[in-house]
C-alpha positions as CSV (number, residue, x, y, z in Angstrom):
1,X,-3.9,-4.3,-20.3
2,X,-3.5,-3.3,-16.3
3,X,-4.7,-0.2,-17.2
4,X,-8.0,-0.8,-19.1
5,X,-8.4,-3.5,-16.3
6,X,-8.2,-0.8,-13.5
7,X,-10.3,1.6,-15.8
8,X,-13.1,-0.8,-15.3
9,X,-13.2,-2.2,-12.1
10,X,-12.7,1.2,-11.0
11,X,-16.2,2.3,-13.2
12,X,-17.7,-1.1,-13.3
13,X,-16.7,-2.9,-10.4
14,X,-14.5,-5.6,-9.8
15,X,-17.5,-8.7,-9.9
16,X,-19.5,-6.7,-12.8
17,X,-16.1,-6.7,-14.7
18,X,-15.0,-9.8,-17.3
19,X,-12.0,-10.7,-18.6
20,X,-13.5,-10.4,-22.3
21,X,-14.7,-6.9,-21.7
22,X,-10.7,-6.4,-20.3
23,X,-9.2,-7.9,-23.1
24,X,-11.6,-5.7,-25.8
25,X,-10.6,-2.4,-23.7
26,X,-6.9,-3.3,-24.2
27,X,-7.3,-4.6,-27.4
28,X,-6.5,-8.0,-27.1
29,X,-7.6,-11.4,-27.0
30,X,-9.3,-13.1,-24.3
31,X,-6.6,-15.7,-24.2
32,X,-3.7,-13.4,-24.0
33,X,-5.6,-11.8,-21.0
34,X,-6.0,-15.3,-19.1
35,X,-1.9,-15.9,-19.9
36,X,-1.4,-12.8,-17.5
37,X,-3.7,-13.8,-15.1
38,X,-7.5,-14.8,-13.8
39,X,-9.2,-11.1,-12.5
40,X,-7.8,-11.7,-9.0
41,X,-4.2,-11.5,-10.3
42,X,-4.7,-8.6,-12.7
43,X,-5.9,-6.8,-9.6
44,X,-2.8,-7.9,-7.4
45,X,-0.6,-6.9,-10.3
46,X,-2.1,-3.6,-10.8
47,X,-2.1,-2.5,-6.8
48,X,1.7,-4.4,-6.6
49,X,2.7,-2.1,-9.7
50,X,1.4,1.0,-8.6
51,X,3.1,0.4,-5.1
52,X,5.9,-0.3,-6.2
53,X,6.3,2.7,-9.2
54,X,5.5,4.9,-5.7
55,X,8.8,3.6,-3.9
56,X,10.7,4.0,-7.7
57,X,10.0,7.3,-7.6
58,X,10.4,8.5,-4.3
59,X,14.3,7.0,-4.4
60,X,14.8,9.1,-7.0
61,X,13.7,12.4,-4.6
62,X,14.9,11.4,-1.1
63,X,16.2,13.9,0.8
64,X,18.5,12.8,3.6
65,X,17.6,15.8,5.7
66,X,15.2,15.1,8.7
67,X,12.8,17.9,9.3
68,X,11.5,19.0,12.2
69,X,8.6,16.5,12.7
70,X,9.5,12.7,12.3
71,X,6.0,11.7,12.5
72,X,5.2,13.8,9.6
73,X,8.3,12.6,7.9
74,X,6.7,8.9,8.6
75,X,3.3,9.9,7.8
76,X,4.1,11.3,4.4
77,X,5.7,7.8,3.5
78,X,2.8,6.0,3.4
79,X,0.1,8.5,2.9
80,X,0.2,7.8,-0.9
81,X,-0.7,4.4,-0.1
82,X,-3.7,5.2,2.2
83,X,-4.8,7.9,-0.5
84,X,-4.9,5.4,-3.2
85,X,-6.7,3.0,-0.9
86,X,-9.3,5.0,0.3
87,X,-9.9,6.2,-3.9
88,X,-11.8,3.0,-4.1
89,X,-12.7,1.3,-1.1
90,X,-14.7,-1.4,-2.6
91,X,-12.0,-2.3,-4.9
92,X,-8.9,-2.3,-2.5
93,X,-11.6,-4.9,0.1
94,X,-11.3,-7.1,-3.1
95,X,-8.0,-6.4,-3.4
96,X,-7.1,-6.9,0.4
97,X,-9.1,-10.1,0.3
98,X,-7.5,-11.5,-3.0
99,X,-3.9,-11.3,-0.8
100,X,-5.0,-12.9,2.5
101,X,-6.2,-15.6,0.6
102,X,-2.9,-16.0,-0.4
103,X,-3.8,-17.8,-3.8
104,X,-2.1,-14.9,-5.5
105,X,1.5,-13.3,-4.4
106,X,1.5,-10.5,-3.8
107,X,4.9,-8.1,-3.5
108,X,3.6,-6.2,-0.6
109,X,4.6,-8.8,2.0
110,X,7.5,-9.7,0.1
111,X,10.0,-6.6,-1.4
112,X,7.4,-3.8,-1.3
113,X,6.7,-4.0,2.4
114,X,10.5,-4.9,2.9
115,X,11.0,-1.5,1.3
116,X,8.6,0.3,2.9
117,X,9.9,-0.7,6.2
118,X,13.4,0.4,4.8
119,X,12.1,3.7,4.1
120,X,10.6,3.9,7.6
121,X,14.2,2.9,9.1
122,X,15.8,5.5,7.4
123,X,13.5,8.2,8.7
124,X,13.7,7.1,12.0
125,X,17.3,7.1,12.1
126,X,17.8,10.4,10.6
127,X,16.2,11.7,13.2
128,X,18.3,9.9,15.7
129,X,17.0,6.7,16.6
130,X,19.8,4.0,16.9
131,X,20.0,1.4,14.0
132,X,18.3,-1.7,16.0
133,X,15.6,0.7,17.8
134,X,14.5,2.1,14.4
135,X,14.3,-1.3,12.9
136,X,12.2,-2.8,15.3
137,X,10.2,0.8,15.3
138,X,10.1,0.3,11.6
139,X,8.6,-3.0,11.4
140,X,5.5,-2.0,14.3
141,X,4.9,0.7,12.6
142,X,4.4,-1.3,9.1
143,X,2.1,-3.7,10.7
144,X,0.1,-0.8,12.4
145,X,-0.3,0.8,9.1
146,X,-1.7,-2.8,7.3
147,X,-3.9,-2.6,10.0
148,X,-5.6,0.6,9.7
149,X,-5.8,-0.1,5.9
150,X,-7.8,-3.2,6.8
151,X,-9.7,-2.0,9.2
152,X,-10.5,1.2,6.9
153,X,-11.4,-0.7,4.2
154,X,-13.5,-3.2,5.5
155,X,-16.1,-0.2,7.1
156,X,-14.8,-0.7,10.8
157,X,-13.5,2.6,10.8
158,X,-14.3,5.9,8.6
159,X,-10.7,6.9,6.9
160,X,-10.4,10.0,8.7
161,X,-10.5,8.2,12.0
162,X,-8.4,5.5,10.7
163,X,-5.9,8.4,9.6
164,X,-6.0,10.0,13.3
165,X,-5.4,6.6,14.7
166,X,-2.3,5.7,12.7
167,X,-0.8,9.1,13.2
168,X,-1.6,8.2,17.4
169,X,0.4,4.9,16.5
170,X,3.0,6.3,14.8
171,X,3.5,9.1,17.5
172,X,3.7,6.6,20.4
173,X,6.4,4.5,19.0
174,X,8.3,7.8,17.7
175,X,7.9,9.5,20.7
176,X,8.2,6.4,23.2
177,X,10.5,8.0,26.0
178,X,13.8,6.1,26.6
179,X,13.5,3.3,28.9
C-alpha cells in the first residue's frame, strides 16, 4: 500500500492524489486504506520507513575505520537523506509540513534522528573527538542538517547551495580549533 501511495503522489501529486485511487493501486479497499492512515500519515509512514530502512542497512556495512576526511565521512551519512529529498521537492514541503504540524508522529524526531545523531557520534569519535565533544558536535550538526533540508525545500535556497552550506557547517564544527 506505501508503495502504490508513493507511486502516485510522486506522478500525481500529493493534493491531486485520493485515498480511493491508493487503495485501487494497491488493491485494496478504501476502508482498509483509512485503518492505516488519512494521506498525511501514509506520507509520514512512507518517508519514516524509507529513513529508517537507510540506517538498517548501513549497520549492516559500517566500517569502523575513519578515513582521511571526517567531513566527508559526515557528509556521506546524510547525503542519502538530502538525495531523496531533493527527488521530489514538492512532495518532501508536504511532507516537512505534515511533521511540524505535529498531528502525525513522525520517527525522525524520535529514534531515527536519535540514530542519526548516533551515527554522527561515532564518526566524530573515530576520528578522535572525545565522547562529550562529539556528542554535542553530533547533535549541532543534526539540527544544521534539518535546517538546510527545510530551507531547500521550501525554495529559500537552490540544493546545490544548500549542499555547500551544510558541508561549510559541518566543517566548522569538525574543524573548530581547540579552545
Amino acid at each position: 500500500m506505501l508503495a502504490a501511495a508513493e507511486r502516485l503522489f510522486r506522478e500525481q501529486g500529493f493534493d491531486a492524489t485520493t485515498v480511493r485511487q491508493i487503495a485501487a493501486e494497491a488493491g485494496l479497499s478504501a476502508g482498509s486504506v483509512m485503518a492505516v492512515g488519512d494521506k498525511h500519515g501514509l506520507l509520514v509512514a512512507i518517508f519514516d520507513g524509507w529513513i529508517d530502512a537507510v540506517h538498517r542497512e548501513r549497520d549492516r556495512g559500517r566500517s569502523e575505520q575513519p578515513s582521511a576526511d571526517t567531513v566527508d565521512d559526515v557528509i556521506a551519512l546524510i547525503e542519502p537523506f538530502v538525495d531523496y529529498f531533493a527527488l521530489d521537492l514538492e512532495l518532501s514541503r508536504e511532507y516537512a509540513a505534515t511533521i511540524v504540524r505535529g498531528r502525525h508522529d513522525s520517527a525522525i524526531f524520535q529514534n531515527l534522528g536519535l540514530t542519526l545523531i548516533g551515527e554522527i557520534q561515532q564518526v566524530l569519535s573515530r576520528a578522535g573527538h572525545d565522547e562529550d565533544d562529539a556528542g554535542r558536535a553530533a547533535r549541532s550538526i543534526y539540527f544544521a542538517y534539518l535546517g538546510i533540508l527545510m530551507t531547500v525545500s521550501n525554495g529559500a535556497l537552490p540544493d546545490d547551495v544548500g549542499r555547500e552550506g551544510f558541508r561549510d557547517v559541518v566543517s566548522l564544527i569538525v574543524n573548530r580549533p581547540e579552545k
